[in-house]
N, C-alpha and C positions, 0 to 999 in steps of 0.2 A: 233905196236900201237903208239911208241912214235913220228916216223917218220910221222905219221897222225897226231897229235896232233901236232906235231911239223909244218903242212903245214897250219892248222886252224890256228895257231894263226899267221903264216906269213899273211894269208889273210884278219884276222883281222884287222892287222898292215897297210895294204896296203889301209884298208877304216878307217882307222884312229878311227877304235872301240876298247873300253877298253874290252870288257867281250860280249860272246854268252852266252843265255840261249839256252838250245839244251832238246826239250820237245819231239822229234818225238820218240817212244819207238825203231825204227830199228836203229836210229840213234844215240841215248844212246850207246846202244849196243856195236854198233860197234867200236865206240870212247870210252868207258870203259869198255867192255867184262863183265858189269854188266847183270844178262841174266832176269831180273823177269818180268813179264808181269804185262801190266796194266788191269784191269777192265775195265775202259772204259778210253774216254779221260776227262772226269771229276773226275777220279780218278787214279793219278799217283802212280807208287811205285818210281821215283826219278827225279829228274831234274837236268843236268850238267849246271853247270857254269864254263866255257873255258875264262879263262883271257886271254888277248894276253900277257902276260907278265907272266912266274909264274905258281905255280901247281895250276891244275884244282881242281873244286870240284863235288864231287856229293850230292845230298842235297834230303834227303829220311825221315824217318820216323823210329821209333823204332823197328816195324814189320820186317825191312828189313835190320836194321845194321849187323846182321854178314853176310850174304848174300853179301852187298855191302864190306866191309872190306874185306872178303875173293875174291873176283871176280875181284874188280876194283884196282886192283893194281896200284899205282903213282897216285889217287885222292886224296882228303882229305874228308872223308867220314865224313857229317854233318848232324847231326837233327835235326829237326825243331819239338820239342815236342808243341810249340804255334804255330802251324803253319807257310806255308813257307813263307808266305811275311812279318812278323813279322823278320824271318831269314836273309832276302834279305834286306830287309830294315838294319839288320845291316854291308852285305856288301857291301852293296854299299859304306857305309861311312868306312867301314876299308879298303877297295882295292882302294878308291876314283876311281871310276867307272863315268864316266861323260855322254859315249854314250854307250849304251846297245843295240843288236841287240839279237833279238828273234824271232824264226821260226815262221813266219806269218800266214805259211799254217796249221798246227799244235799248233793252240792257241783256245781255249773258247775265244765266245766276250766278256761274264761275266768278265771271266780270265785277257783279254785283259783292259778292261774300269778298273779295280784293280791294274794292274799292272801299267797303263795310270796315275792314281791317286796320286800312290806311286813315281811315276818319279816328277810329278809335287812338290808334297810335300820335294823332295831329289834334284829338280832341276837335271836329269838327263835326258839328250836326249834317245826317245826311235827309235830305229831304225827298220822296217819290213824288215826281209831276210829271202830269199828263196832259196835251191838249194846250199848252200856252202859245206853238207857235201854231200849232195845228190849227187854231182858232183865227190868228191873221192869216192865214192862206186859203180860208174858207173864200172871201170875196175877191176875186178878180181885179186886177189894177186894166189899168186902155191897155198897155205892154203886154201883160201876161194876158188878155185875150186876144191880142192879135196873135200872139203864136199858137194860142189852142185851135184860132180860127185855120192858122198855114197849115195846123196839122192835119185838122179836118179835112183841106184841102185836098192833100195829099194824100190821105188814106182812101179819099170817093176816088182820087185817080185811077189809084192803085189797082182799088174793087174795079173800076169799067177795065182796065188794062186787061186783068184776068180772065176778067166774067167773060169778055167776050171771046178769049179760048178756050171755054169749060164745053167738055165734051165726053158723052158717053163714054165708059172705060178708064178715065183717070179717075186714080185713089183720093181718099182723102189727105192722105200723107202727099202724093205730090201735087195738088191742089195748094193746101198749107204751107208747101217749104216754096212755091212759085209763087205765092204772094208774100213771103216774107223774104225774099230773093228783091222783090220789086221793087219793095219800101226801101230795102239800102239803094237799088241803083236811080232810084228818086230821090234819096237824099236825106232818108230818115237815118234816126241812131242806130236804130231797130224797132223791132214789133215792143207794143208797149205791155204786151203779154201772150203767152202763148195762145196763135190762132187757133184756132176753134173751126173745123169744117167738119160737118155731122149728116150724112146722107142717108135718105128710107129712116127705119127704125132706131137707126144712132143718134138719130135728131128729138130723141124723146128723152134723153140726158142731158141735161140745159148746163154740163160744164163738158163735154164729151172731147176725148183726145183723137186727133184723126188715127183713122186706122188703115191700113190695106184694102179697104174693102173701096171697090169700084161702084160710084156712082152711077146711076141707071136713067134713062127718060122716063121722064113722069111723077118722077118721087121730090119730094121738096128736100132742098138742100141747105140746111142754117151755116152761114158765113160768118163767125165773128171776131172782128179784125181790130188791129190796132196798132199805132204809132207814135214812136218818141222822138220830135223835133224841138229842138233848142234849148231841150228837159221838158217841154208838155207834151201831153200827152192827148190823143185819139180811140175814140173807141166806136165800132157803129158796129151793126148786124142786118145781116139781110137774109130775107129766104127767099131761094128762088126756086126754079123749074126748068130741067133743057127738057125742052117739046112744050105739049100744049098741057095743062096742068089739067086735072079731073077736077070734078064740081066741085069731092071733099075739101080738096086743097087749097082749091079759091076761096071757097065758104071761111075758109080755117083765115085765111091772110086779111082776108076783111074785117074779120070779127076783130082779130089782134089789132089790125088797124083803127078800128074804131074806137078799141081801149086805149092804142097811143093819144091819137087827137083826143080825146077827152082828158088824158091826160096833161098834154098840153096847154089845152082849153083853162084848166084850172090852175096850172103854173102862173103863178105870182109873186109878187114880194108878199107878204104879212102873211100867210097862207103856212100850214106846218107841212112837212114832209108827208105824214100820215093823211093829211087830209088829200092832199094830190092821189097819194095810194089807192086811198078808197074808191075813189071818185073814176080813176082806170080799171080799177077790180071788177068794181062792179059794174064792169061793161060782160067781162069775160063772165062774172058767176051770173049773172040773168041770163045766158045763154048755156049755163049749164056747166061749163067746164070750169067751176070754180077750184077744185080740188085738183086740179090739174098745172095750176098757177102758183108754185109756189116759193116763187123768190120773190122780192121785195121789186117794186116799180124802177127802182134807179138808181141811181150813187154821185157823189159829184166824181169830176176830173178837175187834173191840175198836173202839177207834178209826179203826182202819184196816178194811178188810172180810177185803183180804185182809193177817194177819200171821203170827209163829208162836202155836203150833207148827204143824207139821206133818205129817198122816198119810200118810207115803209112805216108800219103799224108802228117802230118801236120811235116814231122821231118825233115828237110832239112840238119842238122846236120851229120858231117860223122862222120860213127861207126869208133873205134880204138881198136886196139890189147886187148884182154882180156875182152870182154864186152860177156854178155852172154843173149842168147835170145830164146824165141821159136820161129818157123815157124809153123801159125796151121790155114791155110788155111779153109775155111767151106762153104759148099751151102744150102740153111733152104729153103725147100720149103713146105710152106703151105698146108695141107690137108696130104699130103706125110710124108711127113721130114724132118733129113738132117743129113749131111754126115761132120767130121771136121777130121783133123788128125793133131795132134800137136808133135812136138820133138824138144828139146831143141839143142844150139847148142854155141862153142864158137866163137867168130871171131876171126880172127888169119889175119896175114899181105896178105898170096895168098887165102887165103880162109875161111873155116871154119871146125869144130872140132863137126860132130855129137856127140853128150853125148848119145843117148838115142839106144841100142840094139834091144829093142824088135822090129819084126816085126808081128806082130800080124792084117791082113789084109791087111799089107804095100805091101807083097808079090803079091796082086793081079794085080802091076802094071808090072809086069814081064812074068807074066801067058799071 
């Protein structure tokens, strides 16, 4: 942690900034191993202040000082019983802080025109930055991949734990809340975002909410799940089949499958996002269903579920050793369905590092 903290305030240094405010809750985190979660974004449990110079603070509220004390170890755990900017306002003037930079993407405008206020009144430059820590938490440390790996773990549990009670006549909705039931009693945070069970024709909305509506044999059913252990996070998807599946359906899971492992196939370090994209795409549009594909190949995970990188047209950016990402390739056809199959995976310098075991459907590209 300190060797991070220690690269922050070099970058600080290098744009000639006194102090970050660091508001993004994944990004606290990981810069202070502070774990509590926010309410919302109008309601924080703390906020770092990263001097480039000097020990950082973290700046929280009475609810949360042992919490912070015990967790954030090498901060200066501070509260602001008047409120924070009341606080702020007095370091600016004890750390003489002159330029302030604060996560632009991760601020209230309210927040923003307050904070705007208090610069002018303190005569302090306000700086908008984006992407500084977001940028060390792109590659994976040994530590932060062995918990992406327990997560992974634990979420293929989860999926065989279920999968193997899915039965004609349950909804989607209680499909959903049974496997996010399972993840706490296995020992997750919780889901690392809202599951996704899409059955027949609902499975041709590739972000689809479960609904009441009862699963049937024969119709392909997209699963996509996810899990938050130790603050990382899980993400896979599967489609399956209760009974024996029609030719369409097999046809459909193979082709997606094939655009996965080719996707795979070309994951590497020096390689851009885009180019991996393409390379999966154009499994799917040689087979016709190009306009039917249209979300980007992948995202990384981490802290967040979804972060960079990115596998899409817009990333031109080449991936590096330790970055971690799904390939989850998908065809939504309207009236029908659709078909997605996701698994996470590491980059490494020749290649890549499947994370995820289960093969549950995967098999059918081999049959």
């Amino acid at each position: 942690m300190q060797h991070t903290l220690d690269r922050i305030q070099r970058g600080l240094k290098r744009r000639k900034l006194d102090a970050l405010l660091v508001t993004q809750p994944e990004n606290r985190r990981y810069l202070s191993g502070f774990t509590a979660s926010d309410h919302s974004i109008a309601e924080t449990s703390g906020i770092l202040l990263i001097l480039a110079q000097g020990t950082p603070y973290l700046l929280t509220d009475s609810r949360y000082r042992l919490q912070a004390e015990a967790e954030a170890r090498g901060f200066r755990v501070t509260l602001y019983p008047r409120g924070f900017f009341v606080l702020l306002r007095r370091l600016l003037t004890s750390e003489k802080i002159k330029r302030l930079a604060f996560e632009s993407h991760y601020f209230l405008h309210s927040t923003a025109q307050s904070l705007d206020k208090l610069a002018r009144e303190k005569k302090v430059e306000m700086v908008p930055l984006t992407g500084l820590v977001e940028e060390l938490r792109l590659q994976k440390s040994a530590e932060e991949l062995a918990r992406i790996e327990a997560a992974v773990r634990m979420n293929e549990a989860v999926f065989q734990e279920i999968h193997r009670g899915l039965r004609p006549g349950q909804t989607e909705k209680e499909v959903a809340h049974r496997l996010e039931n399972a993840m706490r009693a296995h020992g997750a945070e919780g889901p690392s975002f809202d599951t996704i069970v899409a059955a027949g024709p609902n499975g041709a909305l590739p972000h689809a909410v479960p609904t009441d509506r009862a699963i049937r044999n024969g119709e392909p059913i997209i699963i996509d799940m996810g899990l938050r252990l130790a603050g990382y996070c899980s993400d896979m998807t599967r489609t399956v089949v209760l009974g024996t599946p029609d030719a369409r359906t097999v046809a459909m899971i193979r082709l997606v499958r094939q655009a996965q492992l080719a996707g795979f196939a070309a994951l590497r370090a020096g390689v851009s996002g885009m180019a991996v994209d393409r390379v999966a795409r154009s499994v799917i549009e040689q087979a016709g269903y190009g306009d039917h594909f249209g979300h980007s190949l992948g995202h990384g995970v981490g802290l967040n579920v979804h972060e960079g990188p990115a596998l899409s047209y817009r990333n031109r950016k080449q991936l590096l050793p330790g970055m971690v990402v799904t390939v989850e390739p998908g065809i939504y056809l309207p009236g029908w369905g659709g078909v997605r199959l996701e698994n996470m995976a590491v980059v490494e310098e020749k290649g890549c590092r499947i994370l995820n075991h289960d093969t549950t459907f995967l098999d059918l590209q081999e049959t």
